[in-house]
C-alpha positions in Angstrom: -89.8 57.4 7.4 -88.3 55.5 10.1 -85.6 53.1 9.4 -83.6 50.3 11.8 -81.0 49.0 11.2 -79.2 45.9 13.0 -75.7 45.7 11.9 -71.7 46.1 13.0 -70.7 49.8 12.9 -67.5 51.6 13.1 -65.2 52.4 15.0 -65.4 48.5 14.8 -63.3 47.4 11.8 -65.3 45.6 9.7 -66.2 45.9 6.2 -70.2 45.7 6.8 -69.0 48.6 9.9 -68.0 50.6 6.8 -70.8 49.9 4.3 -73.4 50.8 7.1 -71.6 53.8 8.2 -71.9 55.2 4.4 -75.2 53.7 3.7 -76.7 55.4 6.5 -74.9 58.6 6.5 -76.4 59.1 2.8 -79.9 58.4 3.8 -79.8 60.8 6.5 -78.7 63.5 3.5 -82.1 62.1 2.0 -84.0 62.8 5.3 -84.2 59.3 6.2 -84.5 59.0 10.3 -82.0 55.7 10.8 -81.4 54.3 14.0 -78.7 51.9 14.2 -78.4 48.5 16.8 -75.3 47.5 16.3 -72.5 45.5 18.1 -70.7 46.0 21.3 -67.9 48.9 20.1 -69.9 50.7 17.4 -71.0 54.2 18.4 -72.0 57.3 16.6 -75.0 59.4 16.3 -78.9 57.5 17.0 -75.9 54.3 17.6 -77.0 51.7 20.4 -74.1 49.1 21.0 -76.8 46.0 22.1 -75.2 42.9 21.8 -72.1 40.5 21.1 -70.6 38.7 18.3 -71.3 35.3 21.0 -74.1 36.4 22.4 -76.6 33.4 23.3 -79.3 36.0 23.5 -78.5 38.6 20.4 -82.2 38.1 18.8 -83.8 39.1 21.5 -81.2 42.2 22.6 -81.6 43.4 19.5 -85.4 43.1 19.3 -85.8 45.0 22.7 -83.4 47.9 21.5 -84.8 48.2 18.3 -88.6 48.1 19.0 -88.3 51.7 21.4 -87.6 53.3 18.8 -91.0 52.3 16.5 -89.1 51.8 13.2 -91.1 51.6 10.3 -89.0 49.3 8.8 -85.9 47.0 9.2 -82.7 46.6 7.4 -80.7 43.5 9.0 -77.2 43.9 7.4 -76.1 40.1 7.3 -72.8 38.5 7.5 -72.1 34.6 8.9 -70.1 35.7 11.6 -72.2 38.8 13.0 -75.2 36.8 14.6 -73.5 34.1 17.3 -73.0 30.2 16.8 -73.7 28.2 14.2 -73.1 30.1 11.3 -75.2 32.9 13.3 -78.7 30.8 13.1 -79.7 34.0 15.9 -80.5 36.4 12.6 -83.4 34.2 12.0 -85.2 34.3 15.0 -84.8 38.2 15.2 -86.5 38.6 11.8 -89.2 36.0 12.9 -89.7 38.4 15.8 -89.9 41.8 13.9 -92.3 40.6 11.5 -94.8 39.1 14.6 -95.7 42.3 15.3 -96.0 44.0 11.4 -92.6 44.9 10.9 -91.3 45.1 7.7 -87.5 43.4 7.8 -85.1 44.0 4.4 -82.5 41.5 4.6 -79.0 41.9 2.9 -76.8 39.3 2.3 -73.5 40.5 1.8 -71.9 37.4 1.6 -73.0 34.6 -1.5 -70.9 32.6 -3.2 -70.8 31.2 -6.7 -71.7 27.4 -5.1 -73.2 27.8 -1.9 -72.1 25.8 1.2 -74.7 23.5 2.3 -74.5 25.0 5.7 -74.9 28.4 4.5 -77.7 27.1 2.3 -79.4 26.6 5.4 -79.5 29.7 6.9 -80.3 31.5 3.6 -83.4 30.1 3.1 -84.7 30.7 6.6 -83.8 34.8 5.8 -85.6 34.5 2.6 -88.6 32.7 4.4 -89.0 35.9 6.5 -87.7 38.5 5.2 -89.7 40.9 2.8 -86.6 41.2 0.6 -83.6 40.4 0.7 -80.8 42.2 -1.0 -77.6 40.5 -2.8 -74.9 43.1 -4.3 -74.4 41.4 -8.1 -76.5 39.7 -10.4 -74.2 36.7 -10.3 -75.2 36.1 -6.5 -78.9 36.6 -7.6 -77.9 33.3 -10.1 -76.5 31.5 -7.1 -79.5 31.5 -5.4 -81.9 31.1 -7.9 -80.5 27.7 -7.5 -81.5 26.9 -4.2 -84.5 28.9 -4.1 -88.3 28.7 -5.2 -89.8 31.1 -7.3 -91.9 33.1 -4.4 -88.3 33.4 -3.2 -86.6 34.4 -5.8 -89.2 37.1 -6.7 -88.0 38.5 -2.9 -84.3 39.3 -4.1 -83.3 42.8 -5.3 -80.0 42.9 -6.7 -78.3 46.8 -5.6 -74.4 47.5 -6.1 -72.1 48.1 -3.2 -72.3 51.7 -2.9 -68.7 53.9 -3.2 -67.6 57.5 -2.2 -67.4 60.6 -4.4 -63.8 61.5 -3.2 -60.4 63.0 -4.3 -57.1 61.3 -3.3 -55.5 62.8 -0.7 -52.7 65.2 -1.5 -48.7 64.1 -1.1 -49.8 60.6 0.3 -46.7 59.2 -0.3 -45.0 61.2 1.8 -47.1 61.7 4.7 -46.9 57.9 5.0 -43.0 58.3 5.0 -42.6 56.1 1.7 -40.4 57.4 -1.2 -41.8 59.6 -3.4 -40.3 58.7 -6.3 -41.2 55.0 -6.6 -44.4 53.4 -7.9 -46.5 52.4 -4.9 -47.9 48.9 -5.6 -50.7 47.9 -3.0 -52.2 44.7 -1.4 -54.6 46.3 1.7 -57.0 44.2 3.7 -57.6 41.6 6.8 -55.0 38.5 6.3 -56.5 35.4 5.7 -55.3 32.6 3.0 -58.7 33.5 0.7 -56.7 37.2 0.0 -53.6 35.0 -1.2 -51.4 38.1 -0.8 -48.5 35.8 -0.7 -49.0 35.8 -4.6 -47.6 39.2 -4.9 -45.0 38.8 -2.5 -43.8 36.1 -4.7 -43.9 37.5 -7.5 -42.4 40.7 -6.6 -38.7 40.1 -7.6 -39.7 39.5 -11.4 -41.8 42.6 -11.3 -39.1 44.4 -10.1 -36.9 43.5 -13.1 -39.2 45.0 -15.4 -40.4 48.0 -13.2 -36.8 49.0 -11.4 -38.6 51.7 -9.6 -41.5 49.7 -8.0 -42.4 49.1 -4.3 -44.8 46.9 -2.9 -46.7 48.1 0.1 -48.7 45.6 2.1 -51.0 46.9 4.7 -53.5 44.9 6.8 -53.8 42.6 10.1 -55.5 40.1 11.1 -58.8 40.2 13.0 -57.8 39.3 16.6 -56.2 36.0 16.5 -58.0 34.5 13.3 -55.7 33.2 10.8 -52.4 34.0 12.5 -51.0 31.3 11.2 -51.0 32.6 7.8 -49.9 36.1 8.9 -47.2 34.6 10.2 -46.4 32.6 7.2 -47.0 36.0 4.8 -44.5 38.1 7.0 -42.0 35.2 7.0 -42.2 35.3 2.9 -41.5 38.8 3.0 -38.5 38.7 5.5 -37.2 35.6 3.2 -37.8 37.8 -0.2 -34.6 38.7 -2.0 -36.5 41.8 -2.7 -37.4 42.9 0.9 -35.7 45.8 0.8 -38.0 47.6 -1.4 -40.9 45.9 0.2 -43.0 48.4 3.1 -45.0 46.5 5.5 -47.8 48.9 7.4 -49.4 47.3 10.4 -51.6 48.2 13.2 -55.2 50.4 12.9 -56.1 51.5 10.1 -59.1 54.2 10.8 -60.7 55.5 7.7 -58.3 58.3 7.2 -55.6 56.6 7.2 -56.9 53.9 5.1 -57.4 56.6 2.5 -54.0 58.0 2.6 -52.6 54.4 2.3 -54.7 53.7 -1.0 -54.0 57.7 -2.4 -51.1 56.7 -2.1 -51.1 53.5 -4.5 -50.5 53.6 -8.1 -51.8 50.1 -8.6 -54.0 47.7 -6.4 -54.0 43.9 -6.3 -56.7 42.3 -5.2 -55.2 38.3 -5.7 -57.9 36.7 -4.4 -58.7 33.1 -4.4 -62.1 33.3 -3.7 -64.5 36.3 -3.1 -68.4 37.3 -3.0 -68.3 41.1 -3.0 -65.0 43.0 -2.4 -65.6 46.9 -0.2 -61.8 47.2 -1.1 -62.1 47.3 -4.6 -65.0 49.8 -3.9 -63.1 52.1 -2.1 -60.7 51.2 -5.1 -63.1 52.9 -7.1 -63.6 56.0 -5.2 -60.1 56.4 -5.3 -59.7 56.6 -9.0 -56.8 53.0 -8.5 -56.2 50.9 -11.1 -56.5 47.3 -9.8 -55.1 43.8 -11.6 -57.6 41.5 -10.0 -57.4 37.2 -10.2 -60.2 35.5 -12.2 -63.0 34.7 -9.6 -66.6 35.8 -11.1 -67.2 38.7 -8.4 -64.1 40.6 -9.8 -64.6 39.8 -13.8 -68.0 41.2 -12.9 -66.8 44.4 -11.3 -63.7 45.0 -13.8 -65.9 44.5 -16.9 -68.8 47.0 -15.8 -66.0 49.7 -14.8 -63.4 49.1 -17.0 -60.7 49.8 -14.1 -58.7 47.1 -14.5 -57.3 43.9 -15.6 -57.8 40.3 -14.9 -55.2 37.9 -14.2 -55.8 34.1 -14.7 -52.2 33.1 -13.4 -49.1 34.3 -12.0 -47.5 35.1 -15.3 -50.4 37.3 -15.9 -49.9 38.9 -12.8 -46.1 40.4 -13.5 -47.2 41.1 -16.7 -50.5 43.0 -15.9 -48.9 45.3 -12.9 -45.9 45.6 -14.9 -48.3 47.2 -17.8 -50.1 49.4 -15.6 -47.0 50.8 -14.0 -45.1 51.4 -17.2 -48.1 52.7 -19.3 -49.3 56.3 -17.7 -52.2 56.6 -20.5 -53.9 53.5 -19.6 -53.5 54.1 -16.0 -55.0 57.4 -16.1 -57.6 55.6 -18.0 -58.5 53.1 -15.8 -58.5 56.3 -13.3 -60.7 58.4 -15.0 -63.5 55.3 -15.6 -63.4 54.5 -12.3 -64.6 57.9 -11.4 -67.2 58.2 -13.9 -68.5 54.7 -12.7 -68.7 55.5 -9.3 -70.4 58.7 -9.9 -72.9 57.2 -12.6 -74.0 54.1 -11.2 -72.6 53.5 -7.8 -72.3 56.3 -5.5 -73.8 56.4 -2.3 -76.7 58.8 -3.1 -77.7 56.8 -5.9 -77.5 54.0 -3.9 -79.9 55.4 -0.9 -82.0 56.3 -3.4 -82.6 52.5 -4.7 -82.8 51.4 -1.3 -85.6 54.4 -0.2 -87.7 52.9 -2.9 -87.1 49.7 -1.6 -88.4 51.3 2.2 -91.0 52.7 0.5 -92.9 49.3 -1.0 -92.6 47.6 2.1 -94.2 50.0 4.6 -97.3 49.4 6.3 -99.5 52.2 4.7 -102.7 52.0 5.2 -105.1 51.4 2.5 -107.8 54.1 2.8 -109.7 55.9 0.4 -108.3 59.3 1.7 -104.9 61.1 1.2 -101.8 59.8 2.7 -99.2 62.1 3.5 -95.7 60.9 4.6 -93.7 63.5 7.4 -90.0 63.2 8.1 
């Protein structure tokens, strides 16, 4: 079986980048052939950079790539800002033209929120139109869009977790990232934009301090060009202006995957403080990490916190101190959240598992003929 995929792929920094780069890597270990179009910047093995983020033409690049290589089916991994202008309207054309000539096209949306934007809304229901399935990450986003949806719709959706490693922390983190060993490492990774609302932690910091002397905060990220600089600029002016800056690390510039995993090894507690979210890849890689995480309240993280028992949720600032405060001082219930973390990710939402789900997926979408003969399938 023969699988294309059109999607961003690393060494671009992106959080679908990532997600493809795993997702394909275990299918391969399932003898899946995958051929990836991807953005200007990705490379790798069977990886053809094609197109631009603005390209006026990216349907049809990414048609002409794809179709040499006679996939027998499509996953399009979707995101608002991967397909051009206008909340990238080009995805729809490019499924349109894949399924002219009897190509099967999965569709995931990796993006949905609890209330949909009526732009957004717009683009949706053009995937759904012509897609042969579309794939959300939680059941809650599969409730979002029952609401805009009809019922042959609906029936299209499949609802398959975001996938996380099988990994051990990497050994003496902490010190290989030149941060004291002795401290308590708490974490706030990620691109900086206002939705993160790391400035939360920063704020809250000082009184965290008082009740965990031998706490750090480490806060690693950038922005993505020059998107949201304002509020970088705002969040590294908070920091300066903290009475607690001293203890406060601030790790900028690339973060490749391997340095990514030394900087979340090397937490002992991660925030994710976010005002609004659909599907977070840091709290997966969270996961596969073993890291406790205090989380806010948004429905995508009660979710993911109540299914892995990981963490805890926060509904204000007060239960912010408290709840990092509590997971720093109490080593049983850390090593707790630790070990279900683990057993989650290796139960329900490791990669292999994961390809596997998908595979099926592949599998009741091909074209196979329906002859009264034996059909056998060849790698």
């Amino acid at each position: 079986m023969r699988v294309g995929f059109v999607s961003t792929y690393p060494p671009i920094e992106c959080g679908i980048a990532t997600y493809t780069q795993y997702l394909t890597e275990a299918l391969r270990k399932k003898h899946t052939d995958v051929y990836i179009v991807s953005h200007v910047g990705g490379s790798g093995t069977q990886v053809f950079p094609t197109f631009d983020y603005e390209d006026g033409d990216i349907a049809e690049k990414a048609y002409s790539m794809m179709i040499r290589f006679t996939p027998d089916i499509v996953h399009i991994q979707h995101e608002f800002g991967l397909f051009g202008k206008y909340m990238g309207v080009s995805v729809v054309p490019l499924i349109i033209q894949f399924r002219l000539i009897g190509i099967p096209v999965i569709t995931t949306l990796h993006t949905i929120y609890k209330e949909i934007p009526r732009e957004h809304q717009i683009i949706i229901k053009a995937i759904f139109a012509n897609s042969n399935r579309v794939v959300v990450h939680e059941s809650y986003q599969k409730k979002s869009l029952e609401k805009i949806l009809d019922r042959e719709q609906i029936e299209k959706i499949a609802v398959i977790p975001h996938g996380a490693r099988e990994v051990a922390p990497i050994p003496d983190a902490k010190a290989k990232l030149g941060l004291p060993t002795d401290k308590k490492v708490i974490l706030i990774i990620g691109y900086f934009r206002p939705s993160k609302n790391f400035e939360l932690v920063v704020d809250i910091f000082p009184e965290i301090l008082e009740k965990v002397p031998d706490a750090i905060l480490v806060v690693a990220g950038k922005i993505r060009g020059s998107e949201h600089i304002e509020y970088r600029n705002m969040l590294f002016n908070k920091i300066e202006g903290s009475p607690s800056r001293e203890h406060i690390y601030l790790i900028r510039g690339q973060l490749p995957q391997h340095v990514f995993d030394t900087i979340l090894s090397a937490a002992d507690v991660v925030v994710l403080p976010y005002k609004i979210s659909s599907q977070s890849g840091i709290l997966a890689h969270c996961l596969a990490f073993g890291k406790p995480i205090v989380t806010s309240s948004t429905e995508a993280m009660k979710l993911a916190i109540d299914k892995s028992g990981t963490g805890l949720i926060s509904e204000d600032r007060a239960d912010f101190i408290n709840n990092i405060a509590r997971i720093l001082s109490d080593e049983k219930l850390a090593a707790k959240m630790s070990e279900n973390a683990r057993k989650y990710v290796k139960e329900k939402i490791s990669w292999s598992r994961i390809a596997d789900k998908h595979i099926e997926i592949y599998q009741n979408h091909m074209d196979i003929p329906k002859l009264h003969t034996g059909i056998i399938l060849v790698e």
